[in-house]
C-alpha positions in Angstrom: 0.0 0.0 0.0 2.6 2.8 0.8 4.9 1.7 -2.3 1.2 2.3 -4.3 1.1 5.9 -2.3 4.3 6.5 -3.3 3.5 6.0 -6.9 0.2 7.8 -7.0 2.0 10.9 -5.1 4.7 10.6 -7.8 2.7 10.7 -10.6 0.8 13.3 -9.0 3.8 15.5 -8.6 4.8 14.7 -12.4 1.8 15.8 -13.9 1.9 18.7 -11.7 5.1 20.1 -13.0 3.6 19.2 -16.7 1.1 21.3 -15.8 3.2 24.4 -14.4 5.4 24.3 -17.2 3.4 23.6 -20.3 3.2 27.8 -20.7 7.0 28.8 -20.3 7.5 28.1 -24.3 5.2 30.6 -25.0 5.8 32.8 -22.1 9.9 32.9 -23.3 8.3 35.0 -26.3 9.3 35.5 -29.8 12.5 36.9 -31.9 11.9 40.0 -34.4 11.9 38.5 -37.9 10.9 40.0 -41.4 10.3 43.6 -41.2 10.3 43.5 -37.7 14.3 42.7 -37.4 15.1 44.8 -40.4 13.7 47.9 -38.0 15.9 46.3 -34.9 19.0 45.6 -37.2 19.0 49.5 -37.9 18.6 50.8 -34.7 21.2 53.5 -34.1 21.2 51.9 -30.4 22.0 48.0 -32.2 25.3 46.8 -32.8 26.9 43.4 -32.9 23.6 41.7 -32.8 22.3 43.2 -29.4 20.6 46.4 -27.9 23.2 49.1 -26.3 23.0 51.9 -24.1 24.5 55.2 -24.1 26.4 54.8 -20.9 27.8 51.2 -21.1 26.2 49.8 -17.8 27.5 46.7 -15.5 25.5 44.1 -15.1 25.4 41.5 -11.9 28.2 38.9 -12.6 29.1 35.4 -12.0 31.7 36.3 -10.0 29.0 37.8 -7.8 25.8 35.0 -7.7 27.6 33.2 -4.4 27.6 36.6 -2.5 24.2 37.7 -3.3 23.0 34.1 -2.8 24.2 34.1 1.4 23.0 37.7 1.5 19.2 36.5 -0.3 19.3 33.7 2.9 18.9 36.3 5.6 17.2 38.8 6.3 14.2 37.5 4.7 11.3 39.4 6.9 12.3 42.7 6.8 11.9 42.3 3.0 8.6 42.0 3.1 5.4 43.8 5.3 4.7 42.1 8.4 1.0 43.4 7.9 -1.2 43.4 5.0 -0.9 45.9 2.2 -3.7 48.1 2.5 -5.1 48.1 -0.9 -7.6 50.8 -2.3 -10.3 49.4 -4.5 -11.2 52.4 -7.1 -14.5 53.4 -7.7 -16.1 52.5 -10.8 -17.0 55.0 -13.4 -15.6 58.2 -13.7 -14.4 60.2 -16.2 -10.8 60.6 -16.9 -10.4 64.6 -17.9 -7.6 66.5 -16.0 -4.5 64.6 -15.2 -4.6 61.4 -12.2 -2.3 58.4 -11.4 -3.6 55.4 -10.2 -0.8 53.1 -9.0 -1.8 49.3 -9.1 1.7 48.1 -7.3 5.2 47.7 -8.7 5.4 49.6 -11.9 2.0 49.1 -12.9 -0.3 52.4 -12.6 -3.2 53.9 -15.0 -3.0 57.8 -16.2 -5.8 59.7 -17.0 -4.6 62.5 -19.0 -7.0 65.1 -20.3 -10.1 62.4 -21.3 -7.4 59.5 -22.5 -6.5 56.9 -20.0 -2.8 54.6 -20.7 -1.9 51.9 -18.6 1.7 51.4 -18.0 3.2 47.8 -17.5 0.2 46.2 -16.3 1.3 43.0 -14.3 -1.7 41.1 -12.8 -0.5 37.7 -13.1 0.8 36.3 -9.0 4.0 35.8 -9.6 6.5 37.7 -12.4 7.9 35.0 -13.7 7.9 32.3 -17.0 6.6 29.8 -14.1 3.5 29.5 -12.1 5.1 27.5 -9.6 8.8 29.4 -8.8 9.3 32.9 -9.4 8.7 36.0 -6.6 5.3 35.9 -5.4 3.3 39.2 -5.4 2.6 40.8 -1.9 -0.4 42.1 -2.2 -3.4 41.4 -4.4 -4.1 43.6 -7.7 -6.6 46.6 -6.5 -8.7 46.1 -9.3 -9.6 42.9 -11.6 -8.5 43.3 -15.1 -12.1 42.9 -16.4 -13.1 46.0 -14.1 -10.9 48.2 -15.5 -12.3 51.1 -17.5 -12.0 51.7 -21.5 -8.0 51.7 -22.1 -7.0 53.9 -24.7 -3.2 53.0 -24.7 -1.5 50.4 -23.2 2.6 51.4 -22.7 5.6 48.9 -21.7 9.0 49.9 -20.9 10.6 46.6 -22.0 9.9 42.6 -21.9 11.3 41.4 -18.2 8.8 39.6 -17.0 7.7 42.4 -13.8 6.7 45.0 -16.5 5.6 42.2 -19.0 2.8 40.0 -18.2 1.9 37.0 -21.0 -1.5 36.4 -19.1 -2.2 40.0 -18.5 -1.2 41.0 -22.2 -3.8 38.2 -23.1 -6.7 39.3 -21.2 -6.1 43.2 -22.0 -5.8 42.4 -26.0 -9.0 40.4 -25.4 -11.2 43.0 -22.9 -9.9 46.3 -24.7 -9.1 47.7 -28.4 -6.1 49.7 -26.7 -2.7 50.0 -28.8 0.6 48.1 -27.5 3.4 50.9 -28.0 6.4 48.9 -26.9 10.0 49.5 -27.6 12.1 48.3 -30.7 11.6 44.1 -31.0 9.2 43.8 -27.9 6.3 43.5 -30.6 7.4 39.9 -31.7 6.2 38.4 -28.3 2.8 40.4 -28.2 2.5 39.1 -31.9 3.2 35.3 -30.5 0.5 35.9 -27.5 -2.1 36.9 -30.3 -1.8 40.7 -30.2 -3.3 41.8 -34.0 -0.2 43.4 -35.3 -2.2 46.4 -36.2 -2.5 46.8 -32.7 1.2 46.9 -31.7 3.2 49.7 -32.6 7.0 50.0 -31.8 9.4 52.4 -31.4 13.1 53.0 -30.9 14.3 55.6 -28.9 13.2 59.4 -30.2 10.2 57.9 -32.0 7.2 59.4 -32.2 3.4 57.8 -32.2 -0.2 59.6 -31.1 -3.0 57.5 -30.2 -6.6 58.4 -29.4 -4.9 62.0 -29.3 -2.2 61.2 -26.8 1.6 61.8 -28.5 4.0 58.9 -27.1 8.1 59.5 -27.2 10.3 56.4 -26.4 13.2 58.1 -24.6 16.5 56.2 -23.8 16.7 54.4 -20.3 19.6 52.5 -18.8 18.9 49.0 -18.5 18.6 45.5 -20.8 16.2 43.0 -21.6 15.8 39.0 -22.4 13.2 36.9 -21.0 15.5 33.7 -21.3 19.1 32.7 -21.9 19.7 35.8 -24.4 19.9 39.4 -23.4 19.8 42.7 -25.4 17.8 41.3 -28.5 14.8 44.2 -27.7 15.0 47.7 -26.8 14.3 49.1 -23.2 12.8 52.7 -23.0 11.2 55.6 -20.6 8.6 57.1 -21.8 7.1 61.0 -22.6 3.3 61.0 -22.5 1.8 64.4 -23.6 -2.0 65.3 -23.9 -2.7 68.5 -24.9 -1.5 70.4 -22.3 -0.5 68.1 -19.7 2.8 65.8 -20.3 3.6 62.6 -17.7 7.4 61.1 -17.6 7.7 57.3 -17.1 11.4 56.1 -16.1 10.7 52.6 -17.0 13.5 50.0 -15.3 17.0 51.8 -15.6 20.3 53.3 -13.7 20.8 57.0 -13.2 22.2 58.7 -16.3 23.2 61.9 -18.3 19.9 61.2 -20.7 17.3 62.5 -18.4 18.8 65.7 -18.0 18.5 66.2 -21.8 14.9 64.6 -21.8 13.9 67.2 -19.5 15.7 70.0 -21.7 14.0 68.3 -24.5 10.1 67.6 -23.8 9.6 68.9 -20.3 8.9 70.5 -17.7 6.2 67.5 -16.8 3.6 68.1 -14.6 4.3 64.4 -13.0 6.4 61.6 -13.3 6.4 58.1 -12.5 10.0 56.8 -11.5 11.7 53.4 -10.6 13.2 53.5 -6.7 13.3 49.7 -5.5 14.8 47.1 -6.2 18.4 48.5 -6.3 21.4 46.4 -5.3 25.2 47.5 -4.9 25.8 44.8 -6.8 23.8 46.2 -10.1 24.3 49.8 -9.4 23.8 50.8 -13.1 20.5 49.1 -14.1 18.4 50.4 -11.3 18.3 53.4 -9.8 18.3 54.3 -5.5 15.7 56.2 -4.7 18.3 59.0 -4.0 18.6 59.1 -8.2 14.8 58.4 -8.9 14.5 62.0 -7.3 17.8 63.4 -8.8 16.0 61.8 -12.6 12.5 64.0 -11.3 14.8 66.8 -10.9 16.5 66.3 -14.2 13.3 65.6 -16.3 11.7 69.0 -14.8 9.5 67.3 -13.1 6.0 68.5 -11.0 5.2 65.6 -8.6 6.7 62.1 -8.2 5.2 59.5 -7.9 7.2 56.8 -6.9 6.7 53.0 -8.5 9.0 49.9 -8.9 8.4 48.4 -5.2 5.8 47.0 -2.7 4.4 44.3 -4.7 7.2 41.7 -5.6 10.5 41.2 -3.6 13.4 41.4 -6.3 16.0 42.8 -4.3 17.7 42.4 -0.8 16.9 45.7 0.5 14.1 46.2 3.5 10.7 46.2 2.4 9.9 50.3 3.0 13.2 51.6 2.6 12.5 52.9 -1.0 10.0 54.7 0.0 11.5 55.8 3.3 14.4 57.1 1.3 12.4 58.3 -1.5 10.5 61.0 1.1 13.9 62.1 2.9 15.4 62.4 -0.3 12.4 64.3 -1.8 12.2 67.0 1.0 16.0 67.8 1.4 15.7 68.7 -2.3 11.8 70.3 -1.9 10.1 68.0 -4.2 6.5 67.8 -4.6 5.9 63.7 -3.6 2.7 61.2 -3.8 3.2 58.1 -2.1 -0.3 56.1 -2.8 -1.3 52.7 -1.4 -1.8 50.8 -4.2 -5.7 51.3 -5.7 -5.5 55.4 -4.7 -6.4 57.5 -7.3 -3.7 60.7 -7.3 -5.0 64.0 -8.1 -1.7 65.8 -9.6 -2.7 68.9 -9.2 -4.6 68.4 -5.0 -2.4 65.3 -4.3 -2.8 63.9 -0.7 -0.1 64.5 1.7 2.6 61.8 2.3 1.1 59.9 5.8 3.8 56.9 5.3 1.0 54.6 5.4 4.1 51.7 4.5 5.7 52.1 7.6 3.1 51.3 10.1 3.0 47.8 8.9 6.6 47.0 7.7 
């Protein structure tokens, strides 16, 4: 009887790992071909078959994985909330005139800019990762079900790592909305393997230009890299310029602090708000992401209004305390008297009567 157990439990187990794993092909994505690698082949930032940036930037090494490993073993609860996130579950309805953030958690948030709304990096899926069974695990449930979102005009990723791009969440939204996909430079080939109509993908390299439903998008350079398997560099990573009318929104995207965002400010702003990346920082990837000490320095840079800080709270991809990004991001932000939001995730931000800072995270980290 317990050999038979043994059997039934290890079959069990078997199919359950058949079952986990049966989406990672698809999740791994697609390479640019056709037309599609012709546009990626003459990218300015392309050379010797893989995406560059401007400022060469050093990425974790080998040398490095043992170190980081001991540090990733301790440690491990103050790199999460001891307490629930509190989570603010928007109101329905509503229109989206003037200019409000809504931050979902990590680097996904919705803008409502001047009657358009554009939702950046939307990640709804539990864990950010090509597996459904290994991968970090997201701290706090999404505020809002994808189905319950409102009409999406735009939808915007910075690049294809799999915390800012979501297979299952791509899915869904190309099935619920009739918003465009402007991703960077090669991104497109995975939306077009997911089933994204290619009319409804349009790409761009860094400086280009697109307006939908009114809205003008500019991919701007960031400092980063991309690959969602064995293979880095084959698409491009960006920030973003959003500009209605007469209201423009920056979006860092993933990236380390560079030169570039003092000439994107020169360049498109001032902007009434930005959305920039603080967590998830590491001394041992200094020039990829960006302390919260540089996400204010690149709000300065970009001229902008008020930040809104984003790339932490929901996933635990560093080895940095849970609330320290945004404990550093507020002492930061009033030694150089700048205008901050600090939402729970669900809060709709009005940029121009935004709430005061309470540093809601601290009372339950």
């Amino acid at each position: 009887m317990a050999k038979r157990t043994r059997t039934v439990m290890a079959l069990a187990l078997a199919a359950a790992a058949v079952w986990a794993a049966r989406d990672i092909p698809a999740q791994l994505g697609a390479r640019a071909s056709g037309s599609r690698r012709s546009r990626v082949e003459s990218s300015p930032q392309y050379s010797g078959g893989k995406f560059r940036n401007t400022v060469p930037a050093t990425e974790v090494t080998a040398a490095s994985m043992p170190r980081l490993a001991v540090a990733a073993a301790t440690g491990r609860e103050a790199r999460r909330p001891h307490l629930p996130v509190p989570v603010v579950t928007p109101a329905p309805g509503g229109d989206a005139e003037g200019l409000h953030i809504t931050w979902y958690g990590h680097s996904s948030a919705l803008i409502e800019i001047e009657g358009r709304r554009v939702l950046l990096d939307p990640v709804w899926s539990d864990r950010c990762s090509p597996s459904r069974l290994a991968g970090p695990r997201r701290l706090h449930e999404p505020p809002v079900a994808l189905r319950d979102l409102p009409p999406i005009d735009a939808v915007v990723i910075s690049h294809d790592h799999y915390d800012h791009l979501d297979m299952a969440t791509i899915q869904t939204l190309a099935d619920l909305q009739a918003a465009k996909f402007l991703v960077p430079l090669g991104v497109g080939a995975h939306l077009e393997r997911w089933g994204v109509p290619v009319g409804r993908i349009v790409e761009l390299d860094w400086q280009e230009r697109a307006t939908v439903a009114g809205v003008e998008f500019v991919a701007t350079p960031a400092r980063h890299f991309s690959g969602r398997g064995l293979t880095r560099d084959e698409t491009l990573w960006a920030s973003w310029v959003i500009n209605g009318p007469t209201r423009r929104v920056f979006y860092s995207g993933d990236t380390g602090y560079f030169p570039g965002f003092a000439e994107i400010g020169a360049e498109f702003g001032p902007f009434d708000a930005t959305l920039v990346q603080i967590g998830a920082y590491g001394d041992a990837w200094p020039d990829i992401h960006m302390t919260p000490e540089d996400g204010v320095a690149t709000h300065v840079d970009v001229r902008g209004g008020l930040l809104v800080p984003v790339h932490w709270a929901t996933f635990n991809l560093a080895l940095h305390d849970w609330a320290e990004p945004a404990d550093r991001t507020w002492r930061e932000a009033k030694a150089r008297d700048v205008a901050l939001a600090v939402p729970r995730p669900g809060e709709r931000v009005d940029v121009d009567n935004p709430p005061p800072v309470d540093g809601w995270w601290q009372q339950i980290s």
